[in-house]
C-alpha positions, 0 to 999 in steps of 0.5 A, a space after each residue: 744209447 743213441 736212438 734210431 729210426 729205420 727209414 726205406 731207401 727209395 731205391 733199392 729198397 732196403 732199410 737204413 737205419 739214421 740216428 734222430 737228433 734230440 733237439 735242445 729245449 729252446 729257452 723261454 724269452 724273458 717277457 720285458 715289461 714297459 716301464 710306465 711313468 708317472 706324469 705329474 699330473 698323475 702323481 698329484 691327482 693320487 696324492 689328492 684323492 687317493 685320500 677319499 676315493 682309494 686305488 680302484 676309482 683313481 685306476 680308472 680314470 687314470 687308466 691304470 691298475 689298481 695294483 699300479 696305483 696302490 703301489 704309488 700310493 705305498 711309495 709316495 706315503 698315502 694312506 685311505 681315511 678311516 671309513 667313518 670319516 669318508 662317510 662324514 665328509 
């Protein structure tokens, strides 16, 4: 069934009847993410406080989410010390 709107002709008057064209759904661009990485610098300031100090204090000042340096903490093998011992030192 195709679907029509009535449209009056400017001279003459009289209705015609045009058929109205579905249009496509436009897909959705994929949202490309910029690939960030991490300097040396960076990498070595994790792997010396990520120990006592933990993601969210290094994500700020490195400028990076806290996921972001959670992440490279997983990747690179570091875990936080035990809050007893962060207490003591």
């Amino acid at each position: 069934m195709e679907i029509v709107r009535a449209i009056k002709c400017e001279k003459c008057g009289h209705l015609m009847e045009m058929p109205i064209k579905k249009e496509e759904p436009k897909p959705k661009k994929e949202r490309k993410r910029k690939l960030v990485r991490w300097k040396d610098s960076e990498v070595q300031y994790l792997k010396d406080y990520y120990a006592v100090s933990g993601a969210e204090t290094i994500a700020k000042a490195l400028s990076k989410t806290t996921s972001s340096v959670a992440n490279k903490a997983s990747q690179l093998g570091l875990k936080r010390k035990a809050t007893a011992e962060r207490t003591l030192s």
